[in-house]
C-alpha positions in Angstrom: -20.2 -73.9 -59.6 -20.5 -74.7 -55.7 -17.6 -73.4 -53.4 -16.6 -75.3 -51.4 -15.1 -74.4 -47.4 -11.7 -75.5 -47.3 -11.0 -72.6 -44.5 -12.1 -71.0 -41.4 -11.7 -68.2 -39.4 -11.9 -68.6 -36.0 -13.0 -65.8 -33.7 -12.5 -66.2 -29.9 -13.4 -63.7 -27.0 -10.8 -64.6 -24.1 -9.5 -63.3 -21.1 -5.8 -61.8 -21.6 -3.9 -64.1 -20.0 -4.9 -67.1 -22.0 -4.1 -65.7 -25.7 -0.8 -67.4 -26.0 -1.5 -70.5 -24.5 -4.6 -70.7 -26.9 -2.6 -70.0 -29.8 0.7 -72.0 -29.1 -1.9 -75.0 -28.7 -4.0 -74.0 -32.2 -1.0 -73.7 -33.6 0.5 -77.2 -32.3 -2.7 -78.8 -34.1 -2.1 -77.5 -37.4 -4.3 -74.1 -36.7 -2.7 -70.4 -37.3 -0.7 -71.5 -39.8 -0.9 -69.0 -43.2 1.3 -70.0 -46.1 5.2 -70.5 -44.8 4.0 -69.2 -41.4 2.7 -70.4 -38.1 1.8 -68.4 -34.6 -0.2 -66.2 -37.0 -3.2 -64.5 -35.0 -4.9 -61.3 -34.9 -5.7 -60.2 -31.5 -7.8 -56.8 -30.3 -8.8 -55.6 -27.0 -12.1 -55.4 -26.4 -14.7 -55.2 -23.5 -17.5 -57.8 -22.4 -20.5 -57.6 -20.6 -22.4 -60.3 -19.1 -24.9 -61.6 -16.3 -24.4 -64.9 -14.7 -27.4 -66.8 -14.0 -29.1 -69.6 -11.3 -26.7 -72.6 -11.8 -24.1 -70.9 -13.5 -20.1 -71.5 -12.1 -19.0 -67.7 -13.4 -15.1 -67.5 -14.4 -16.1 -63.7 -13.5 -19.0 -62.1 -11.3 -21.5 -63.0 -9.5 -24.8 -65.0 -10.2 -27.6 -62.6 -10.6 -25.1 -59.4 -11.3 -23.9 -57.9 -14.5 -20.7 -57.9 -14.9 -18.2 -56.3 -17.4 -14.3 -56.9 -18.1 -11.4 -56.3 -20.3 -11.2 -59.3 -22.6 -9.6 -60.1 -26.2 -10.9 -61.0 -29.6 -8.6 -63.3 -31.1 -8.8 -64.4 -34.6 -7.0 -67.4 -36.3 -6.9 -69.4 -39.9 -8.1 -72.8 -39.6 -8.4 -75.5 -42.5 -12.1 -77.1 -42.3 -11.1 -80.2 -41.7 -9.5 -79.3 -38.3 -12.2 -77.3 -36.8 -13.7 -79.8 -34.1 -10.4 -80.4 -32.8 -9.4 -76.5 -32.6 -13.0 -76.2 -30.4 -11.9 -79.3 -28.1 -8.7 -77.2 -28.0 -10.4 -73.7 -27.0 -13.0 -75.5 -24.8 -9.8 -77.7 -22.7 -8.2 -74.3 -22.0 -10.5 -71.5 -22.3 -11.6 -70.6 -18.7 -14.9 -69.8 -19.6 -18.6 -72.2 -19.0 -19.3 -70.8 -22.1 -16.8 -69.7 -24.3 -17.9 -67.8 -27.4 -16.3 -69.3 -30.6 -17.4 -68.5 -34.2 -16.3 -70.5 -37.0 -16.6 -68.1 -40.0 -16.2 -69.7 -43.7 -13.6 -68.7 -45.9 -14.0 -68.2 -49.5 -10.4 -68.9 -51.4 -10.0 -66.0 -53.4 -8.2 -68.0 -56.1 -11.7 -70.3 -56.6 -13.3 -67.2 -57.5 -11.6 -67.4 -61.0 -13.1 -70.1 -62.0 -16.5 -68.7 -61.4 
């Protein structure tokens, strides 16, 4: 039997200040929604290190220096079928050139029964 991706996770590295505006928008789209709730997100601090370079437009540092900084992981529930919308989401608000988003597949644990 072949599973089949009818979730993701989403995993988004983010300065601070733009965790809630990034979830109240997921959430407005049908994102970080889990059962009978919505909002719901995991969030962790965490710290990034990075080098901008030649033609780059850093949110942070300086072109040609490595930089570090106090970001956040956040990490959402997506359905599948929503997941180039949540990344034209991420991408209109996160500050970032480059924003670092992974879309993780998600195994329902109740489709495991019938394997």
């Amino acid at each position: 039997m072949k599973l089949e991706v009818k979730n993701l996770k989403i995993e988004i590295y983010t300065p601070p200040q733009y965790v809630i505006e990034l979830r109240d928008a997921l959430n407005q789209i049908g994102a970080c929604h889990v059962g009978n709730y919505d909002h719901v997100i995991s969030f962790q601090n965490s710290k990034g290190c990075w080098r901008p370079l030649e033609g780059s437009s850093p949110f942070s540092g300086e072109v040609g220096k490595i930089s570090q900084g106090e970001e956040v992981k956040m990490e959402l529930y997506c359905p599948a079928e929503l997941a180039k919308k949540a990344v034209r989401v991420i991408k209109n608000i996160h500050p970032y050139e480059e924003p670092v988003i992974n879309l993780i597949p998600l195994i329902d644990p109740s489709d495991l029964a019938e394997l």
